[in-house]
PDB file of N, CA, C, O and CB in Angstrom:
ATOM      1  N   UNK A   1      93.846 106.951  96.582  1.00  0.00           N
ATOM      2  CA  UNK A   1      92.429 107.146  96.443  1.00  0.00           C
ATOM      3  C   UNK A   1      91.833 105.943  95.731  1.00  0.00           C
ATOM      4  O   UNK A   1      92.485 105.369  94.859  1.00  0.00           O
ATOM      5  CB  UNK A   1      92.125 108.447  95.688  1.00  0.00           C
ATOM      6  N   UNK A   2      90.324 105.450  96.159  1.00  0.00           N
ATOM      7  CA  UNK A   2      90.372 104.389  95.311  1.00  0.00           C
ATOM      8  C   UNK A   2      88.497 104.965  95.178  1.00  0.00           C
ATOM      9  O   UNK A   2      87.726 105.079  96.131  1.00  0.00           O
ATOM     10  CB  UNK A   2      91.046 102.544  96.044  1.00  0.00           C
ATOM     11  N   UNK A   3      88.175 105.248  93.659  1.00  0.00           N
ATOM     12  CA  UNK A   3      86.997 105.626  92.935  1.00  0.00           C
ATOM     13  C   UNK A   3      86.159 104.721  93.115  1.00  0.00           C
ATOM     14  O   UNK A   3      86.712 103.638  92.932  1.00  0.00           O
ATOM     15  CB  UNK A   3      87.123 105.851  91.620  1.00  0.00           C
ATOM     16  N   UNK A   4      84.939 104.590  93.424  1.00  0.00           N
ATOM     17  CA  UNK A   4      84.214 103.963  93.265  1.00  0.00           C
ATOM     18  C   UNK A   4      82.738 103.616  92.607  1.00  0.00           C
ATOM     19  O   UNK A   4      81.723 103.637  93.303  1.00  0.00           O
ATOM     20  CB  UNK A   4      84.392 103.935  93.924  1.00  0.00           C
ATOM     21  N   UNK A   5      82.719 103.314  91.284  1.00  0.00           N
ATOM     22  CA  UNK A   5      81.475 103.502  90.578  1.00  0.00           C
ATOM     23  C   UNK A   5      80.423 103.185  90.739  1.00  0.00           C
ATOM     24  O   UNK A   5      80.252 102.898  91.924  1.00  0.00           O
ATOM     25  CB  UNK A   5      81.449 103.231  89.744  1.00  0.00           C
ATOM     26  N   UNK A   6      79.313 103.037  89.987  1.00  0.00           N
ATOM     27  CA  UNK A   6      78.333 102.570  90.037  1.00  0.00           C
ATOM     28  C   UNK A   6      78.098 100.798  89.810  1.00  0.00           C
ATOM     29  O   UNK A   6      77.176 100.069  90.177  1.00  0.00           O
ATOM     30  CB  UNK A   6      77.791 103.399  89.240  1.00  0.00           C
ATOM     31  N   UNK A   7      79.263 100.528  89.106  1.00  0.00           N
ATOM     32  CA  UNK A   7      78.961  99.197  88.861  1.00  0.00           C
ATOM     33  C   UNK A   7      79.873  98.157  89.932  1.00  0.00           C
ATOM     34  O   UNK A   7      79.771  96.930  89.962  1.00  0.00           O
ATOM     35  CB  UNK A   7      79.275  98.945  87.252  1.00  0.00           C
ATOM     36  N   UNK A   8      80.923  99.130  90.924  1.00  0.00           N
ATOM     37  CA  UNK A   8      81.527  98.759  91.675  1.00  0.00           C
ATOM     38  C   UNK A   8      82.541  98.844  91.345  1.00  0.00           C
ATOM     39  O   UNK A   8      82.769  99.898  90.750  1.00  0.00           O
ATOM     40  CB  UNK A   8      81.287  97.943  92.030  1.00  0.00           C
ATOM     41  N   UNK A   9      83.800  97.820  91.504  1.00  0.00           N
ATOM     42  CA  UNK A   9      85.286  97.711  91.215  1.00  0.00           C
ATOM     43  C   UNK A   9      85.544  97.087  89.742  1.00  0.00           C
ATOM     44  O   UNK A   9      84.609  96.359  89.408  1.00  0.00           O
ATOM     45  CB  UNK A   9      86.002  96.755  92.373  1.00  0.00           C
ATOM     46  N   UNK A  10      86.258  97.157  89.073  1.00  0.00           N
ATOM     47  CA  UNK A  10      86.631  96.413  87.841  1.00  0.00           C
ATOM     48  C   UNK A  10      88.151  95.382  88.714  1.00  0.00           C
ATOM     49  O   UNK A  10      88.511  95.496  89.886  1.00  0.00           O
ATOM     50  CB  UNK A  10      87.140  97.829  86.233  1.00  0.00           C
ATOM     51  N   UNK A  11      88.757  94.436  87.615  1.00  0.00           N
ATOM     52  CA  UNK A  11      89.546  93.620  87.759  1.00  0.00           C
ATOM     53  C   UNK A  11      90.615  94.740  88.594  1.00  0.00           C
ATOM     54  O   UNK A  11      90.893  94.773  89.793  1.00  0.00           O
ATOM     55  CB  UNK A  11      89.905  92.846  86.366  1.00  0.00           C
ATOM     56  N   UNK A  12      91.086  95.620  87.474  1.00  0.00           N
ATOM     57  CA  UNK A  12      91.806  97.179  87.897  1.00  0.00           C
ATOM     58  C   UNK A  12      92.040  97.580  89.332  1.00  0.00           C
ATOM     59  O   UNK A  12      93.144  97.551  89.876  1.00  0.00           O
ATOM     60  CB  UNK A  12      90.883  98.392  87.408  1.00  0.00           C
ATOM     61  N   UNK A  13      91.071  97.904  89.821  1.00  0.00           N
ATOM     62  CA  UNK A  13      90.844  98.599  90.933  1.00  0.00           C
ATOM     63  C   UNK A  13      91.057  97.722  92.000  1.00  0.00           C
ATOM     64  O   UNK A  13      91.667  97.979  93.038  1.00  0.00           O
ATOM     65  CB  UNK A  13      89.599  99.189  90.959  1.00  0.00           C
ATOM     66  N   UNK A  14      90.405  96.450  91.618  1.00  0.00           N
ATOM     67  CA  UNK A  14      89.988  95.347  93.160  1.00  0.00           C
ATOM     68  C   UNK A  14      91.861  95.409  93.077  1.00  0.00           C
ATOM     69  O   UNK A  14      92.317  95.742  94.171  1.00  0.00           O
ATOM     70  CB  UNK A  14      88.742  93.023  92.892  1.00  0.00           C
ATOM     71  N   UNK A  15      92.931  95.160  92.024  1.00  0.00           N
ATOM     72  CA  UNK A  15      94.402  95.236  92.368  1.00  0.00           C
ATOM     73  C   UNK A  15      94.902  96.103  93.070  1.00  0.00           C
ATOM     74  O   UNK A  15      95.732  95.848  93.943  1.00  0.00           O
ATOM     75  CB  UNK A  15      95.108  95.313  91.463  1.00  0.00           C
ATOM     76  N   UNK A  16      94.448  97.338  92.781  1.00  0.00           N
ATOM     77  CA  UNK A  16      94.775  98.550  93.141  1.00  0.00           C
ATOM     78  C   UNK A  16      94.450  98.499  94.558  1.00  0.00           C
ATOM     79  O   UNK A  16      95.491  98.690  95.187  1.00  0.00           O
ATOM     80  CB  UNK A  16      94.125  99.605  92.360  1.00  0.00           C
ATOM     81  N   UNK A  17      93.401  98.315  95.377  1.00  0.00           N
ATOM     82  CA  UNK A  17      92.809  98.464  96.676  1.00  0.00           C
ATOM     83  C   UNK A  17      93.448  97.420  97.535  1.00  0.00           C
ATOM     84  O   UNK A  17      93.782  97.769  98.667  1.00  0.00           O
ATOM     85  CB  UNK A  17      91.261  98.331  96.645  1.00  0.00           C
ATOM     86  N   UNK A  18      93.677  96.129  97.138  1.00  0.00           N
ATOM     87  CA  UNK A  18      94.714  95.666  97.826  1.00  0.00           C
ATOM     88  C   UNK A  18      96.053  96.023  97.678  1.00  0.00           C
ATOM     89  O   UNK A  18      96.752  95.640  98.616  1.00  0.00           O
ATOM     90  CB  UNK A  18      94.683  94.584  97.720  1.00  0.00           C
ATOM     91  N   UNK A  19      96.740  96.747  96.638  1.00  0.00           N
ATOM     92  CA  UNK A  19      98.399  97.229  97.175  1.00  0.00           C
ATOM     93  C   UNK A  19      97.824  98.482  98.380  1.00  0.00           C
ATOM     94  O   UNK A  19      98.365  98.743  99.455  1.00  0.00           O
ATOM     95  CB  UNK A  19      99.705  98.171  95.456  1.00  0.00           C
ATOM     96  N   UNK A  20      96.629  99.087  97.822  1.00  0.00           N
ATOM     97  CA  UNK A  20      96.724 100.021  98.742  1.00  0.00           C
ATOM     98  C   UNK A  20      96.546  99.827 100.145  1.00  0.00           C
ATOM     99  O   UNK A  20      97.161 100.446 101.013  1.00  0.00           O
ATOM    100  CB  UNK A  20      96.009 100.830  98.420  1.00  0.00           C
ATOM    101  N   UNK A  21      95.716  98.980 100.331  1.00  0.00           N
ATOM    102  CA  UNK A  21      95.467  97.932 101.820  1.00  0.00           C
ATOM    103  C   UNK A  21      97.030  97.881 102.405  1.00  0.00           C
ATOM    104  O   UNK A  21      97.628  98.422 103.334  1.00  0.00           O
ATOM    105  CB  UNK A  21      94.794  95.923 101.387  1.00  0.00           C
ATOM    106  N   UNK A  22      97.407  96.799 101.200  1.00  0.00           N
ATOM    107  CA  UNK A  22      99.202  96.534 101.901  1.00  0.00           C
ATOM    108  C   UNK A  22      99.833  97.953 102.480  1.00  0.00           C
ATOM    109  O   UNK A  22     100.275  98.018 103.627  1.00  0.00           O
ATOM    110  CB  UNK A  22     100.550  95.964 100.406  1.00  0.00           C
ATOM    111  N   UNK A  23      99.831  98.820 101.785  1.00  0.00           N
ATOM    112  CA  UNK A  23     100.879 100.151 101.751  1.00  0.00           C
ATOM    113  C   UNK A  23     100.261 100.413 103.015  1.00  0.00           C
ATOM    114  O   UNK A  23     100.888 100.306 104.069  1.00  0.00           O
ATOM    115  CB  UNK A  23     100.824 101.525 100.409  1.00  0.00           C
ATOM    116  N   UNK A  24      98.687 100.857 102.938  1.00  0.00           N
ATOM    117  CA  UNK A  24      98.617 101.243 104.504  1.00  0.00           C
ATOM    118  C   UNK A  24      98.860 100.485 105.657  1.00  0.00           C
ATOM    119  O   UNK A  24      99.336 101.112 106.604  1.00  0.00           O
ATOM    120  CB  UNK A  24      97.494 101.603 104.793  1.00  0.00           C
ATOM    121  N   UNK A  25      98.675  99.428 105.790  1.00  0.00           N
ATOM    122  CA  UNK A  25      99.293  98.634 106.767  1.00  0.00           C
ATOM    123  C   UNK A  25     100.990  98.496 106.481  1.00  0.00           C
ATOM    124  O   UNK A  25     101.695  99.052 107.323  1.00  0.00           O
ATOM    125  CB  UNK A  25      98.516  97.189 106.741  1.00  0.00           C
ATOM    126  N   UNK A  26     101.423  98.059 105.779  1.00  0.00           N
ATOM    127  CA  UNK A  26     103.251  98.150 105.833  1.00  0.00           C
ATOM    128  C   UNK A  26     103.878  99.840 106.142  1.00  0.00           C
ATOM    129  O   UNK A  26     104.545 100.250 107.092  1.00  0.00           O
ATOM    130  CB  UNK A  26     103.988  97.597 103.932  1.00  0.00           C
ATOM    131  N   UNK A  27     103.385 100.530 104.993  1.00  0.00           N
ATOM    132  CA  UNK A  27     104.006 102.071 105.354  1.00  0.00           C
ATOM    133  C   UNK A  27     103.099 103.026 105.906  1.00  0.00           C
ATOM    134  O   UNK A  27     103.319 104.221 105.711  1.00  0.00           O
ATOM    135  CB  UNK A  27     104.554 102.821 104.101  1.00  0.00           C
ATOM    136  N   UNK A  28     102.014 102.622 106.630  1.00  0.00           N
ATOM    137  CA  UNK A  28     101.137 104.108 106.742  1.00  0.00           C
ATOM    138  C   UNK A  28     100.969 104.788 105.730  1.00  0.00           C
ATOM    139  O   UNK A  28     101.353 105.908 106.069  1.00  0.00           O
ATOM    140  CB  UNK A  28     101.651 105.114 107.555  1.00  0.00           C
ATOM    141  N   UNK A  29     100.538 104.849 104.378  1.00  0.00           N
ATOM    142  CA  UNK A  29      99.886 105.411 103.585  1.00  0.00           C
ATOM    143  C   UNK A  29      98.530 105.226 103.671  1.00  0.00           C
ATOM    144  O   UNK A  29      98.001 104.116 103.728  1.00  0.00           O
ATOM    145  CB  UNK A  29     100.305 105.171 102.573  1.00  0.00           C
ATOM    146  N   UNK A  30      97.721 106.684 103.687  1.00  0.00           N
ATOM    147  CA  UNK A  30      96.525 106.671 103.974  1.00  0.00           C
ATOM    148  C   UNK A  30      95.289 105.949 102.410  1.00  0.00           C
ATOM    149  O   UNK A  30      95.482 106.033 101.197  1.00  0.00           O
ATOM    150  CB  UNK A  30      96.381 108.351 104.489  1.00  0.00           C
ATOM    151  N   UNK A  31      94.357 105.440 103.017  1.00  0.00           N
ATOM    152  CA  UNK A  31      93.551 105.080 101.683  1.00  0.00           C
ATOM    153  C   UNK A  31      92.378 105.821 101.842  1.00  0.00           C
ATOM    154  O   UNK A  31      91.876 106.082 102.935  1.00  0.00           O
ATOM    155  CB  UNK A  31      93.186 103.489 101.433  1.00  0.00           C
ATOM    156  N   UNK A  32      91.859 106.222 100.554  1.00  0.00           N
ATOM    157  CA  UNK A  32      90.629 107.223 100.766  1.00  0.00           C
ATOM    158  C   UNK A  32      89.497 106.729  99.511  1.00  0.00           C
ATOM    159  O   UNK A  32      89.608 106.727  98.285  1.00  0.00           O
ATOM    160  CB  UNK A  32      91.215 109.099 100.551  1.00  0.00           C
ATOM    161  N   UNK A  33      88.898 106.512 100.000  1.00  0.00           N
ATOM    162  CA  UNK A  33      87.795 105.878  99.380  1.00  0.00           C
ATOM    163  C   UNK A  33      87.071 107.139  99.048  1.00  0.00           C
ATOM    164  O   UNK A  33      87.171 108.056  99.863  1.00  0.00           O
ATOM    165  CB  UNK A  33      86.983 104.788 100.285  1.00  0.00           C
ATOM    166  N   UNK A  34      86.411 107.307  98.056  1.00  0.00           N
ATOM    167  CA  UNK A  34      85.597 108.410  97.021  1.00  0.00           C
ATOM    168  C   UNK A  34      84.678 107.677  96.167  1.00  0.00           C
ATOM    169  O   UNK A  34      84.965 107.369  95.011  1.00  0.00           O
ATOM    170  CB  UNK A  34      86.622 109.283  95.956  1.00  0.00           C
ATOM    171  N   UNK A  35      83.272 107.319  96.885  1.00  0.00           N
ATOM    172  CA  UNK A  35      82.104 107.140  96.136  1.00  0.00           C
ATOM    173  C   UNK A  35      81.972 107.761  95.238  1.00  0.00           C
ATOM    174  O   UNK A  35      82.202 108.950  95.460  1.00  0.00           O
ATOM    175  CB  UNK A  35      81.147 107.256  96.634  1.00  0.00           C
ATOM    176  N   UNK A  36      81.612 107.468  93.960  1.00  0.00           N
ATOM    177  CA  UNK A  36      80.932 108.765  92.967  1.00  0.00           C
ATOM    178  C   UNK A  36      79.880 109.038  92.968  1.00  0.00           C
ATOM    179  O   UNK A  36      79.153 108.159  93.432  1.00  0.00           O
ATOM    180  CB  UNK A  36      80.955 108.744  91.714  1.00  0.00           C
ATOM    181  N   UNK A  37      79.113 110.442  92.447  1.00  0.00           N
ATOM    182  CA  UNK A  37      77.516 110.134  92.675  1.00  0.00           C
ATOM    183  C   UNK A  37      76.793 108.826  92.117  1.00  0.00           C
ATOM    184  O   UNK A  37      77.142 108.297  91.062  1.00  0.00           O
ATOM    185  CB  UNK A  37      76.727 111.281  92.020  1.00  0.00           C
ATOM    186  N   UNK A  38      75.734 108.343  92.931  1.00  0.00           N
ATOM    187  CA  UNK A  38      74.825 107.442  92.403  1.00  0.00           C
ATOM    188  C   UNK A  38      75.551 106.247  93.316  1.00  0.00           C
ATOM    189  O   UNK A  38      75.043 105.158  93.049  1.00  0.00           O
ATOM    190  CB  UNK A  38      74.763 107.317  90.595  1.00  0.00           C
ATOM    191  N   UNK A  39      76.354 106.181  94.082  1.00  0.00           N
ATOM    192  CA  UNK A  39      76.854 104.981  94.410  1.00  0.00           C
ATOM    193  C   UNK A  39      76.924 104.951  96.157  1.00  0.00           C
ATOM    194  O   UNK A  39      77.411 105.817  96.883  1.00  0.00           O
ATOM    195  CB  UNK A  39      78.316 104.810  93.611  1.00  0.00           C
ATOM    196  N   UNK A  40      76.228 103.579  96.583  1.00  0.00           N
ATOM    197  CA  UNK A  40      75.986 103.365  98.383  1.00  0.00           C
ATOM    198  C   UNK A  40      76.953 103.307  98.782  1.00  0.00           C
ATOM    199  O   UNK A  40      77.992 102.779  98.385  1.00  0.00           O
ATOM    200  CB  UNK A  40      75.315 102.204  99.060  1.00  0.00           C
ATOM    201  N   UNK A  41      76.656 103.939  99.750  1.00  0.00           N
ATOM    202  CA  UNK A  41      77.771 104.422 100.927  1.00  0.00           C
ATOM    203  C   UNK A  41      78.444 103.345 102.179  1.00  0.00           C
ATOM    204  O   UNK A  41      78.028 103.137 103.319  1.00  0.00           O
ATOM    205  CB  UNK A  41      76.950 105.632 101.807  1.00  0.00           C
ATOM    206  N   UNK A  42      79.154 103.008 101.749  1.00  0.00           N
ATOM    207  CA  UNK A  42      79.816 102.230 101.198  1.00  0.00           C
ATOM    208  C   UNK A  42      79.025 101.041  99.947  1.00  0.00           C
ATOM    209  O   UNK A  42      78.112 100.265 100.226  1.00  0.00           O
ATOM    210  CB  UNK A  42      80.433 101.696 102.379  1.00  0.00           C
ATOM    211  N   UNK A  43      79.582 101.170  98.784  1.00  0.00           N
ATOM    212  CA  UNK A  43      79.007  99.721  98.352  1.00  0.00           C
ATOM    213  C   UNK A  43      78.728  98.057  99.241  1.00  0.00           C
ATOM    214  O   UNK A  43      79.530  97.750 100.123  1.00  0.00           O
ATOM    215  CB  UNK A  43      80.002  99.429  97.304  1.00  0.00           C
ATOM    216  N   UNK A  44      78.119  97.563  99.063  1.00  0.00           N
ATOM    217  CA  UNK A  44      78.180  96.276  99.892  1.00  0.00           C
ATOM    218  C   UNK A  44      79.448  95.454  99.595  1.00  0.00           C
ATOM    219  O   UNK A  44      79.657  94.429 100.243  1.00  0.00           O
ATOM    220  CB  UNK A  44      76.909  95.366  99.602  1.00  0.00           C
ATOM    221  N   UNK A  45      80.292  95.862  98.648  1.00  0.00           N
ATOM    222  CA  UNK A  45      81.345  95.138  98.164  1.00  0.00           C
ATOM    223  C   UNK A  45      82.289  95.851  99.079  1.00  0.00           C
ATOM    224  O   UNK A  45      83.442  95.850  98.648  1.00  0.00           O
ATOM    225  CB  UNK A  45      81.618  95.168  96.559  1.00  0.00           C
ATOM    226  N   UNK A  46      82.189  96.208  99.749  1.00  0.00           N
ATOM    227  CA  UNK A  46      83.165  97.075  99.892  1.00  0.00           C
ATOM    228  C   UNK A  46      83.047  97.820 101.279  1.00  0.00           C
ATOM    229  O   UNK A  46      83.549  98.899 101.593  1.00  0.00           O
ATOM    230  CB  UNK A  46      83.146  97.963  98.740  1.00  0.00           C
ATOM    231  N   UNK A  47      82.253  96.972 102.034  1.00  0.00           N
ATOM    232  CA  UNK A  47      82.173  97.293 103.237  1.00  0.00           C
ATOM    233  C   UNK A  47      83.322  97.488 104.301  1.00  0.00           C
ATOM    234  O   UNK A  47      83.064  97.999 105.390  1.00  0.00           O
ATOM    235  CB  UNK A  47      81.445  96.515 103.569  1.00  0.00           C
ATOM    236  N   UNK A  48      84.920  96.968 103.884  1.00  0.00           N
ATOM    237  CA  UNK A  48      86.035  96.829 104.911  1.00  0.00           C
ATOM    238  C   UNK A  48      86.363  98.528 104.630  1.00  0.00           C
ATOM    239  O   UNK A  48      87.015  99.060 105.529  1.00  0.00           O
ATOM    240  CB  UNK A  48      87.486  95.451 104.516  1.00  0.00           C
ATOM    241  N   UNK A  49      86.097  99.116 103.850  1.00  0.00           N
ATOM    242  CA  UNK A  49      86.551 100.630 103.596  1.00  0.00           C
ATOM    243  C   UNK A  49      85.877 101.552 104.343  1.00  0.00           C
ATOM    244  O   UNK A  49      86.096 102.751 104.172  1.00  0.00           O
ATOM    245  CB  UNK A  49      86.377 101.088 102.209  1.00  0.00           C
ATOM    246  N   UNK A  50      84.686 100.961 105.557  1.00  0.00           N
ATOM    247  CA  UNK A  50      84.615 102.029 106.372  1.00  0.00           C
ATOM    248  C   UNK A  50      85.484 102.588 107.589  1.00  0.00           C
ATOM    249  O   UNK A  50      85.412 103.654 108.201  1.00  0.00           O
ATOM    250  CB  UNK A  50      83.613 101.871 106.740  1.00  0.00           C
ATOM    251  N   UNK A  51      86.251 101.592 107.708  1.00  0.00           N
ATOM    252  CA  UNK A  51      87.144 102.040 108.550  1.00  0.00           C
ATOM    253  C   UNK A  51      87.767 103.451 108.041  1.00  0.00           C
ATOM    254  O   UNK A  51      87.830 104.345 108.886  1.00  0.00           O
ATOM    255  CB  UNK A  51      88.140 100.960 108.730  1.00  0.00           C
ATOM    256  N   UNK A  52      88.293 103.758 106.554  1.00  0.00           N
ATOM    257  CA  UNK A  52      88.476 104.921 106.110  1.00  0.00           C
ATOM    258  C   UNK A  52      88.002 105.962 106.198  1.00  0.00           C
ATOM    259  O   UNK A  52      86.816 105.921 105.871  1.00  0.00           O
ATOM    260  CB  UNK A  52      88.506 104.906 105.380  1.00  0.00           C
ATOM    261  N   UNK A  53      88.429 107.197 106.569  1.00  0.00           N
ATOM    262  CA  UNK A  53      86.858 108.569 106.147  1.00  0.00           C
ATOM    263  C   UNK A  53      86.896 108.420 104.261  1.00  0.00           C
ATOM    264  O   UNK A  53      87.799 108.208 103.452  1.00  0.00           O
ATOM    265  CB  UNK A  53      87.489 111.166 106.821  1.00  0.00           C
ATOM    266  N   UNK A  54      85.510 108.643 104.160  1.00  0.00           N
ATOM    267  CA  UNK A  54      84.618 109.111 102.919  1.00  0.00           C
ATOM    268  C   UNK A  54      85.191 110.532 102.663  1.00  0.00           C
ATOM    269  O   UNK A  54      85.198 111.410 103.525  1.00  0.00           O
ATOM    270  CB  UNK A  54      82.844 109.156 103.248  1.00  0.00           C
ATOM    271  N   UNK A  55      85.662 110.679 101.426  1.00  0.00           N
ATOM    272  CA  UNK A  55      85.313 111.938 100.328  1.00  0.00           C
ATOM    273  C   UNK A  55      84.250 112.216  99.420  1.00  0.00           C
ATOM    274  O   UNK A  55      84.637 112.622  98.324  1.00  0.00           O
ATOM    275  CB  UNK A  55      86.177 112.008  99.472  1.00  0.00           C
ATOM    276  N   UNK A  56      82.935 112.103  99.580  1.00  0.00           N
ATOM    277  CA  UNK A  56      81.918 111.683  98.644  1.00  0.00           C
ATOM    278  C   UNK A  56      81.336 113.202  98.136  1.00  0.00           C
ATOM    279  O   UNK A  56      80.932 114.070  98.910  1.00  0.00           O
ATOM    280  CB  UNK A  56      80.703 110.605  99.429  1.00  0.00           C
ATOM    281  N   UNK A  57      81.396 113.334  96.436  1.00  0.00           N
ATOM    282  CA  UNK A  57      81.488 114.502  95.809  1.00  0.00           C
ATOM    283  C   UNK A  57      79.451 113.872  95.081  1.00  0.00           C
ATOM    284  O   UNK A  57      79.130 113.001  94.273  1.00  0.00           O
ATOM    285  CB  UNK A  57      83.368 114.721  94.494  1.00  0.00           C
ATOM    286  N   UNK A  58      78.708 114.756  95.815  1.00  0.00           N
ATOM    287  CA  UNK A  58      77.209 114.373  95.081  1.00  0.00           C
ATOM    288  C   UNK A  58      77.211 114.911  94.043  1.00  0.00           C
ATOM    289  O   UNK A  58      76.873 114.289  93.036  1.00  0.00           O
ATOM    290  CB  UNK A  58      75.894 114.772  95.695  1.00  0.00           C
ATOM    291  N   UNK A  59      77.566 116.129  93.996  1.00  0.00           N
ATOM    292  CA  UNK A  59      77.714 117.468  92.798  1.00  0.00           C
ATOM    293  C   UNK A  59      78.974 117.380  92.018  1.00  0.00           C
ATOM    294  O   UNK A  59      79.832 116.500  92.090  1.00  0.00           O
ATOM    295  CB  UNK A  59      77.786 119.089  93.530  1.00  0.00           C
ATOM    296  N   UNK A  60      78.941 118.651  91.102  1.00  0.00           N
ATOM    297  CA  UNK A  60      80.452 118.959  90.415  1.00  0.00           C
ATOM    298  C   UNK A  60      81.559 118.890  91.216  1.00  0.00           C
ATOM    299  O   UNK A  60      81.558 119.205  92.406  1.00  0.00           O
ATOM    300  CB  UNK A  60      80.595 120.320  89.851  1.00  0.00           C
ATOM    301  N   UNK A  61      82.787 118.366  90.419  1.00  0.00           N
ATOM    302  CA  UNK A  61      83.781 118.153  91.514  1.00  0.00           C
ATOM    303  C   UNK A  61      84.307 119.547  92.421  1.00  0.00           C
ATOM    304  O   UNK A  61      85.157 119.469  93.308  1.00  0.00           O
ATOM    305  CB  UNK A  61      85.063 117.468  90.774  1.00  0.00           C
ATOM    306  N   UNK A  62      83.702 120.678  92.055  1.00  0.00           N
ATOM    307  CA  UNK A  62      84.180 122.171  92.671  1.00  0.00           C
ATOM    308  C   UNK A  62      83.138 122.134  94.357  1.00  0.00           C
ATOM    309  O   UNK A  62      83.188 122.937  95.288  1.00  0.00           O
ATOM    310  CB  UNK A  62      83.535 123.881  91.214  1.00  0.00           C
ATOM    311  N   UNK A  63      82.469 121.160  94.236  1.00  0.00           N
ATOM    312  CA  UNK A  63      82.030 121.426  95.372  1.00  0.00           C
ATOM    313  C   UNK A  63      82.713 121.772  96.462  1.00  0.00           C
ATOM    314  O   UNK A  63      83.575 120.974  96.829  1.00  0.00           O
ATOM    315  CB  UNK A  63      81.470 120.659  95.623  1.00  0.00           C
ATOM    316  N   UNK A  64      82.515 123.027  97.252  1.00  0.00           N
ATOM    317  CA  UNK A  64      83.524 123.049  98.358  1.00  0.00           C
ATOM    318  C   UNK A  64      83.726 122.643  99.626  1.00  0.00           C
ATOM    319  O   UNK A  64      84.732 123.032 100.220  1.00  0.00           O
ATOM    320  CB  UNK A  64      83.711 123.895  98.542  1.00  0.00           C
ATOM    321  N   UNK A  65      82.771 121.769 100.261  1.00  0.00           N
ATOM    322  CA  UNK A  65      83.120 120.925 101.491  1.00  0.00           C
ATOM    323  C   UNK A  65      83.755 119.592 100.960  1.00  0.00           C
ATOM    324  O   UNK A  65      84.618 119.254 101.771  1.00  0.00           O
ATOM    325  CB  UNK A  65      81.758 120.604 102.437  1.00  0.00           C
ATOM    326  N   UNK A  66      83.695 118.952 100.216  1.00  0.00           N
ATOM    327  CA  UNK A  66      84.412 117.720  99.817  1.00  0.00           C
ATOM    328  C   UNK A  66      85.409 118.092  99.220  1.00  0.00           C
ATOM    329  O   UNK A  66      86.364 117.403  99.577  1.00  0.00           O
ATOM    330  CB  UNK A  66      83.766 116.801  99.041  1.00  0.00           C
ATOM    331  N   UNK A  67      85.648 118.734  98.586  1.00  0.00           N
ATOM    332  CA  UNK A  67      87.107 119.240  97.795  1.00  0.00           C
ATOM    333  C   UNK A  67      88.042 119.705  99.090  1.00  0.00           C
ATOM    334  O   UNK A  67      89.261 119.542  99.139  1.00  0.00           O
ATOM    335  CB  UNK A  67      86.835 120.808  96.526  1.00  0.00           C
ATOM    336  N   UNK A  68      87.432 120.166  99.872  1.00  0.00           N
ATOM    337  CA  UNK A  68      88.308 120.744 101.344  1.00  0.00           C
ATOM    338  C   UNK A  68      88.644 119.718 101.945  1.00  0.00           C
ATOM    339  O   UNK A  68      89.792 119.787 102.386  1.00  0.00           O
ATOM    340  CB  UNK A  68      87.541 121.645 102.493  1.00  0.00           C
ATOM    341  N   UNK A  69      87.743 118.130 102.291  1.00  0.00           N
ATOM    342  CA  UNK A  69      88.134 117.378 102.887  1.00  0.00           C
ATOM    343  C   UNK A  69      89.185 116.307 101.701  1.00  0.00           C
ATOM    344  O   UNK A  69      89.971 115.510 102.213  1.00  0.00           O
ATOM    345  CB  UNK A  69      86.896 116.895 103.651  1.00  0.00           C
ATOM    346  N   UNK A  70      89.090 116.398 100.256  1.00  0.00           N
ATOM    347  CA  UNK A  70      90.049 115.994  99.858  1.00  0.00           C
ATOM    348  C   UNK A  70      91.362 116.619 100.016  1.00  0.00           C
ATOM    349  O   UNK A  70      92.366 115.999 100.368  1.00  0.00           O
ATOM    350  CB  UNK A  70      89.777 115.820  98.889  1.00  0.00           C
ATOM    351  N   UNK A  71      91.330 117.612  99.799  1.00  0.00           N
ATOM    352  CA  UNK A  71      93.151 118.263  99.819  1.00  0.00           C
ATOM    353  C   UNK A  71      93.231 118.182 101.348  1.00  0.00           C
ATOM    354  O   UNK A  71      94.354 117.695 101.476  1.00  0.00           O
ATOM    355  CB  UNK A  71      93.561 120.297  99.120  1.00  0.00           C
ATOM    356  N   UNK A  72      92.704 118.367 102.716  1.00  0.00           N
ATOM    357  CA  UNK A  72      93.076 118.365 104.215  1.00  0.00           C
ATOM    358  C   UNK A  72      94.051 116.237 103.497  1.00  0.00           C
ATOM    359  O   UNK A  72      95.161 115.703 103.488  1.00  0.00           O
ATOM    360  CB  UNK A  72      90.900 118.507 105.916  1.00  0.00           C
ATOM    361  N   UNK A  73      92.615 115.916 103.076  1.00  0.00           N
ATOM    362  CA  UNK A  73      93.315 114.339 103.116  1.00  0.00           C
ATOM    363  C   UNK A  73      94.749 113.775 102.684  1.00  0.00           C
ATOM    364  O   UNK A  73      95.364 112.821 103.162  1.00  0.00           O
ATOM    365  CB  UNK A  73      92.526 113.540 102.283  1.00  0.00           C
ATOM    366  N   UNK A  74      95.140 114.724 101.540  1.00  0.00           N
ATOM    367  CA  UNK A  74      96.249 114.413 100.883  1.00  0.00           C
ATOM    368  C   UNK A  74      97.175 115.157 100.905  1.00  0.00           C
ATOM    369  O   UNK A  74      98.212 114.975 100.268  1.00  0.00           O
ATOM    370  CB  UNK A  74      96.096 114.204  99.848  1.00  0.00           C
ATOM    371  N   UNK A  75      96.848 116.513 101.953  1.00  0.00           N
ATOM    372  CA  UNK A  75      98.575 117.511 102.202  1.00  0.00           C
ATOM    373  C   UNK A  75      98.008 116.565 103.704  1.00  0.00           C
ATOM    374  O   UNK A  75      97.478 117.644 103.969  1.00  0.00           O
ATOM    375  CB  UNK A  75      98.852 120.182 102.154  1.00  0.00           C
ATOM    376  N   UNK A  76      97.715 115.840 104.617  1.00  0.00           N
ATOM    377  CA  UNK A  76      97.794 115.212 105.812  1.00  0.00           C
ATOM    378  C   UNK A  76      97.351 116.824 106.707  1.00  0.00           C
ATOM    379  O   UNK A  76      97.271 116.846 107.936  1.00  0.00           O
ATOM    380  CB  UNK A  76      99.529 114.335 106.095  1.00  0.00           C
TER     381      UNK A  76
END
């Protein structure tokens, strides 16, 4: 999963999104991008992540259509 804030990626994350890039291309591990509220869909930084589906939670994280499409995402 790779979070995405309001202010965009930190040093952190931009690492994180490329192993995860690698993994999905070398092993098929899926990457799932999760806007947080307040943040464009896709950020402009971050435009190669539409190829991914969106988990985007506007509300509390109990919301139940995005919480459904997170767990479908991560039991596959």
């Amino acid at each position: 999963m790779v979070f995405v804030g309001q202010r965009g990626l930190g040093r952190w994350q931009e690492l994180e999104v490329c192993a995860s890039i690698d993994r999905c291309v070398a092993d098929q591990v899926s990457v799932l991008p999760m806007p947080l509220p307040g943040v464009a869909d896709p950020p402009p930084e971050l435009l190669f992540l539409r190829q991914f589906s969106f988990v985007r939670f506007r509300k509390p994280v109990f919301e139940a259509e995005p919480l459904r499409r997170l767990v479908d995402a991560v039991t596959g």
